[in-house]
C-alpha positions as CSV (number, residue, x, y, z in Angstrom):
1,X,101.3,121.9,130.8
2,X,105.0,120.6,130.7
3,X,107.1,119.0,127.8
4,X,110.0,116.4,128.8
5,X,112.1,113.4,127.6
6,X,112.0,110.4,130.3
7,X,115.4,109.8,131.8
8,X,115.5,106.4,129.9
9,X,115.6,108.7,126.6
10,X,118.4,111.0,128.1
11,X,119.8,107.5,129.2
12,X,120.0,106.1,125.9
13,X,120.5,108.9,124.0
14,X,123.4,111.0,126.1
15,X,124.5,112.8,122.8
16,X,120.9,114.4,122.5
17,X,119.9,117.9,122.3
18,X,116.2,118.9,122.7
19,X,115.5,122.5,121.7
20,X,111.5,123.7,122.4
21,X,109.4,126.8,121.7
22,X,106.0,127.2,123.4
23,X,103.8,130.6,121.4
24,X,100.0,131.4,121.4
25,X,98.7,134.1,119.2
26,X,98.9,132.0,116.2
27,X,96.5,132.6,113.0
28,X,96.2,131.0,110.2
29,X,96.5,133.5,107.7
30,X,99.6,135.1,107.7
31,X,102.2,135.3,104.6
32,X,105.8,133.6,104.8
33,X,106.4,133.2,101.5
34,X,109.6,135.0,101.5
35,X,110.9,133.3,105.0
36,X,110.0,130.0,103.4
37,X,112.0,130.9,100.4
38,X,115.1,132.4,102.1
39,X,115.4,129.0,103.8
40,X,114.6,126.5,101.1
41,X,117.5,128.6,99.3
42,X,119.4,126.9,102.2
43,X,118.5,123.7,101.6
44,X,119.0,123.9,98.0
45,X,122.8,125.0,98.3
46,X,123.1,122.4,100.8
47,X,122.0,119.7,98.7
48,X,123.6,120.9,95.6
49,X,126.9,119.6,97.4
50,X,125.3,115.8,99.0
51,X,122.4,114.1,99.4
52,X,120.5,114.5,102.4
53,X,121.1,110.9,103.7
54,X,124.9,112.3,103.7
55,X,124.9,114.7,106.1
56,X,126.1,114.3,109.6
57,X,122.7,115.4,111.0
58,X,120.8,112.8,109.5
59,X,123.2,109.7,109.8
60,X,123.1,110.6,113.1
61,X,119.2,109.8,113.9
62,X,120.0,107.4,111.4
63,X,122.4,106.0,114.2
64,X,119.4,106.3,116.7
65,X,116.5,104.2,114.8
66,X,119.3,101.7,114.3
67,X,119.6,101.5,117.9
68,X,116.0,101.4,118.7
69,X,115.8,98.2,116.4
70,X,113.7,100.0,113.2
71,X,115.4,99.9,109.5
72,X,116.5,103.4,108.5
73,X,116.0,103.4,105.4
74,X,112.4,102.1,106.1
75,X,111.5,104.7,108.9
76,X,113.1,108.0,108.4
77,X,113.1,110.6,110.8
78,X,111.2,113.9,109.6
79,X,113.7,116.1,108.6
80,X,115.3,113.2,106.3
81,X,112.2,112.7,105.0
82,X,111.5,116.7,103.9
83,X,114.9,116.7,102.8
84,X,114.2,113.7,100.2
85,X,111.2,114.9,99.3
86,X,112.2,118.9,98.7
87,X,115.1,117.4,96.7
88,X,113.1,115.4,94.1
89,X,110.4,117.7,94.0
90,X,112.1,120.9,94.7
91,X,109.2,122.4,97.0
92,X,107.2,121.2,99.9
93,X,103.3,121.5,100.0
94,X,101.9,124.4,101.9
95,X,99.8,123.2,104.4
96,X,99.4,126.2,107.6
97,X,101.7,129.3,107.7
98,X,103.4,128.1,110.9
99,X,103.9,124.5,109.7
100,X,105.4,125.6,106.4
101,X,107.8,128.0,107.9
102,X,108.9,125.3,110.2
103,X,109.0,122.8,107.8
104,X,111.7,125.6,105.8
105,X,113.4,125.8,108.6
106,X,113.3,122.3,109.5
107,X,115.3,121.9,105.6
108,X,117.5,124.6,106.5
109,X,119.3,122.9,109.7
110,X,118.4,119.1,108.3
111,X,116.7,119.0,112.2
112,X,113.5,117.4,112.8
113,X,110.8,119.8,113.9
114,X,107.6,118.8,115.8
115,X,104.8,120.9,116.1
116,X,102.0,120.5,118.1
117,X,98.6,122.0,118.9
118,X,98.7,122.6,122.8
119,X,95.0,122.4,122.9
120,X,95.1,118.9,121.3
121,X,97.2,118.1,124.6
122,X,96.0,116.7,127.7
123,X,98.4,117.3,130.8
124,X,101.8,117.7,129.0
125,X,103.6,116.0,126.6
126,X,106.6,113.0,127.3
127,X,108.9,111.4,125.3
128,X,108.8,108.5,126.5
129,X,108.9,104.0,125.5
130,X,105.5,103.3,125.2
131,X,103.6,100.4,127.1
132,X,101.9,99.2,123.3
133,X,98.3,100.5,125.0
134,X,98.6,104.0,123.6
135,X,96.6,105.6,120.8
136,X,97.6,107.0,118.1
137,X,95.4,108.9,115.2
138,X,97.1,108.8,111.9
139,X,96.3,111.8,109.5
140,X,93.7,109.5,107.5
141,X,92.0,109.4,111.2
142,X,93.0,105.5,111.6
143,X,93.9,104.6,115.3
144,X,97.2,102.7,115.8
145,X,98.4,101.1,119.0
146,X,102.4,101.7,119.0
147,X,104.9,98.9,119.4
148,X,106.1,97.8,123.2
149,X,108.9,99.9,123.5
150,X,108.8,102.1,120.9
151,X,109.9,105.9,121.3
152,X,106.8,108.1,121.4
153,X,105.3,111.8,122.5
154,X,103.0,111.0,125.1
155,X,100.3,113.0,127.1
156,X,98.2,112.3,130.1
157,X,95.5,110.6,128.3
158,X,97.7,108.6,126.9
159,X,97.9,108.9,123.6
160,X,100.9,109.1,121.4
161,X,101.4,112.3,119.5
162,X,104.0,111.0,117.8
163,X,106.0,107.7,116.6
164,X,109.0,106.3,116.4
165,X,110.4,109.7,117.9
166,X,110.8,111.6,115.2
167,X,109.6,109.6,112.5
168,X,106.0,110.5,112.3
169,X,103.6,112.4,114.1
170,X,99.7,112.2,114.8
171,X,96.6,113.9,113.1
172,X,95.2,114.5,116.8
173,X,97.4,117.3,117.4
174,X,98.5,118.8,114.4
175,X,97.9,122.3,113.1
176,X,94.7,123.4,111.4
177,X,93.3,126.7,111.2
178,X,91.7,126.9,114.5
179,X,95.3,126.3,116.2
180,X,96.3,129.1,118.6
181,X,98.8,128.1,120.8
182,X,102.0,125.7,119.8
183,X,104.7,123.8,120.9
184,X,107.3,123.5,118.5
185,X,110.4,120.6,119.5
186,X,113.7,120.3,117.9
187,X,115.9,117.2,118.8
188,X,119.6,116.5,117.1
189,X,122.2,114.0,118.0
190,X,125.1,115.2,115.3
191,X,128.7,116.5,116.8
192,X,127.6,120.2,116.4
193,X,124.2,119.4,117.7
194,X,124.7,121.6,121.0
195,X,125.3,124.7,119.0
196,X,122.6,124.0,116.0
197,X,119.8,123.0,118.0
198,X,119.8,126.7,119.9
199,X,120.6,128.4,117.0
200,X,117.3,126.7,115.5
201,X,115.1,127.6,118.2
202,X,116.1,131.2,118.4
203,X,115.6,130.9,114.7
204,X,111.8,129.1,115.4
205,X,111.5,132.2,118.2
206,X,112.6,135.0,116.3
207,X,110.5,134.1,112.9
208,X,107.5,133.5,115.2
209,X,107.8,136.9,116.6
210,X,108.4,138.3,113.1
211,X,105.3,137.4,112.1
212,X,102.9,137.1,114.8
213,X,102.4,139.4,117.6
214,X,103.6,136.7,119.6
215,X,106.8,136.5,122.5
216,X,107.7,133.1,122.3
217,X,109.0,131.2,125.4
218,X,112.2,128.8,124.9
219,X,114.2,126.4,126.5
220,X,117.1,124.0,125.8
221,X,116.6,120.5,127.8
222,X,119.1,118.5,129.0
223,X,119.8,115.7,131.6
224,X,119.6,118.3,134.8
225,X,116.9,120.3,133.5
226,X,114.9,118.0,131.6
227,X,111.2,119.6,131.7
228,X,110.0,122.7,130.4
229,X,106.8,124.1,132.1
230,X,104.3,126.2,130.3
């Protein structure tokens, strides 16, 4: 199994910073309410001060979907998108242990955060332009080709895990209570992006450990080393 960004994406996208996490030993039932909290309490101060579409890490991808041709304003990238949300409704919905922790700590760093279900995976996972022949799953189990072009997470069998980058992910692999085994992605493209992005896996790697009897592996991708194997 192997996670990677095509050398078109590092191409395009020199200022980017890819952060990944790769755990098994994952249950469904543990409790984070207090992790969850101490980050949201984060967020909150942050957003006491400006509003999420403010901050340097989201006009950043902002910069990104501009560039890729989609309206940002009309396709956000995930952590934008928590952001808005937390802030009107002041808390997220808990969905899986794992996912609301990350989500926390996707708020906390105003990062996106991907998780996926390894077993949902076939071969390994690329971010990549698709062809337009992929499939995608949405969570109300509706298939979707994406557009010629378009930035997506794609595996061997060709379907895409994820569109638009970091704009929306697929029902196919997400996290449910059978989910084991993970692989959690963080990608940033602000100034201090080199220095967030592995303080927010360690972050994703310690809590993980914290919780779950679990030793995370990690690795920060880049241009010369673009490919995590797991």
């Amino acid at each position: 199994m192997y996670f990677q960004h095509s050398s078109e994406i590092w191409s395009d996208h020199p200022e980017l910073v890819a952060g990944v996490v790769v755990a098994g030993g994952i249950t469904g039932d543990a409790s984070v309410g207090p992790r969850v909290a101490r980050f949201n309490a984060v967020a909150e101060a942050r957003l006491a001060t400006a509003s999420e579409a403010e901050f340097p890490e989201t006009q950043a991808w902002r910069r990104a979907f501009s560039r890729m041709g989609l309206k940002p304003t009309q396709y956000r990238c995930a952590s934008e998108s928590l952001l808005r949300r937390f802030r009107k409704e002041g808390a997220l919905p808990r969905i899986h242990p794992l996912i609301d922790l990350c989500n926390a700590i996707s708020l906390a760093f105003a990062i996106p955060v991907a998780v996926f279900d390894v077993a949902e995976i076939s071969g390994g996972l690329e971010v990549r332009h698709a062809d337009g022949d992929e499939s995608y799953l949405t969570f109300s189990g509706q298939t979707e080709n994406p557009d010629v072009h378009e930035v997506i997470f794609a595996d061997a069998d060709r379907r895409a895990h994820a569109r638009r980058w970091t704009n929306r992910q697929s029902g196919h692999s997400a996290v449910r209570a059978t989910t084991t085994a993970v692989l959690v992605v963080a990608e940033a493209m602000h100034g201090s992006a080199s220095a967030d992005v592995p303080k927010l896996t360690a972050t994703v790697a310690d809590e993980l450990n914290g919780i779950w009897p679990v030793t995370p592996q990690t690795a920060l991708l880049s241009p010369s080393s673009p490919r995590l194997e797991f």
